[in-house]
Phi, psi and omega in degrees: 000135185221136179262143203264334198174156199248035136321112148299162172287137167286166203300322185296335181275342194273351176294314210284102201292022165267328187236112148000141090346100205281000173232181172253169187316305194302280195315335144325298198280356165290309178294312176304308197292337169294299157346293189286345185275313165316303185298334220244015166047028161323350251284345167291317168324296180289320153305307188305319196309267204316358197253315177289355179279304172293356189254333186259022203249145168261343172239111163320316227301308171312295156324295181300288174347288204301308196314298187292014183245358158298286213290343164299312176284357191230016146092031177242086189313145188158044244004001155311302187291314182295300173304345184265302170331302171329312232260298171309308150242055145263342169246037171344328173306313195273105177276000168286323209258342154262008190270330173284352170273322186282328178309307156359292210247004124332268179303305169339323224067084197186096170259034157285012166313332201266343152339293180293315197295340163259031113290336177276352190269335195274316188255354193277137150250021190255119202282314181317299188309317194308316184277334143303288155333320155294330229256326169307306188301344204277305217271003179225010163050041153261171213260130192268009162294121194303181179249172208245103197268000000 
């Protein structure tokens, strides 16, 4: 079984018997318990999880994207941060993929977070992201104006 992509449905959409459930329960709970297992430093567990999870997926990217702003957040410093650069600039386009990178080098301490989060403001049109950018910048009560590199 291969999966297009590891979004879940929001919660308003998940009631409506028009639209499917794009995973099955188990496998929703399969992605959490990897997630949660990362944060919660699980980390043999949590691999093995996340590797049958990632195995069944045909675009990764998303996933890895969720893990690596996990193992950021839970301080496990480590090739997350070089692959989301990679990713980044082989997809100069993607702004998921820098947003997750400044959270990445956020939580690092590392202050070229803000780097990214003002290159996705300058240039992104794609609004879901535009809006994770902001919504960092909202959530640390920084001024929302880019900063002057």
């Amino acid at each position: 079984m291969r999966h297009a992509h590891a979004a879940p449905i929001p919660a308003a959409h998940a009631a409506s018997p028009a639209r499917p459930e794009p995973y099955p329960a188990i496998y929703r709970n399969l992605m959490s318990t990897s997630l949660l297992g990362t944060v919660y430093r699980v980390g043999d567990d949590a691999d093995t999880i996340s590797r049958a999870v990632e195995a069944t997926l045909e675009d990764r990217s998303t996933y890895r994207l969720y893990r690596s702003i996990v193992l950021a957040m839970a301080g496990q410093r480590g090739e997350e941060r070089e692959q989301l650069q990679q990713r980044v600039d082989s997809h100069p386009e993607d702004g998921a993929g820098k947003v997750a990178l400044a959270l990445t080098l956020l939580f690092e301490g590392d202050p070229d977070w803000r780097h990214w989060i003002d290159n996705v403001l300058a240039t992104s049109t794609d609004q879901p992201v535009r809006q994770a950018a902001q919504g960092v910048l909202q959530f640390l009560g920084r001024n929302l104006l880019p900063a002057v590199h």
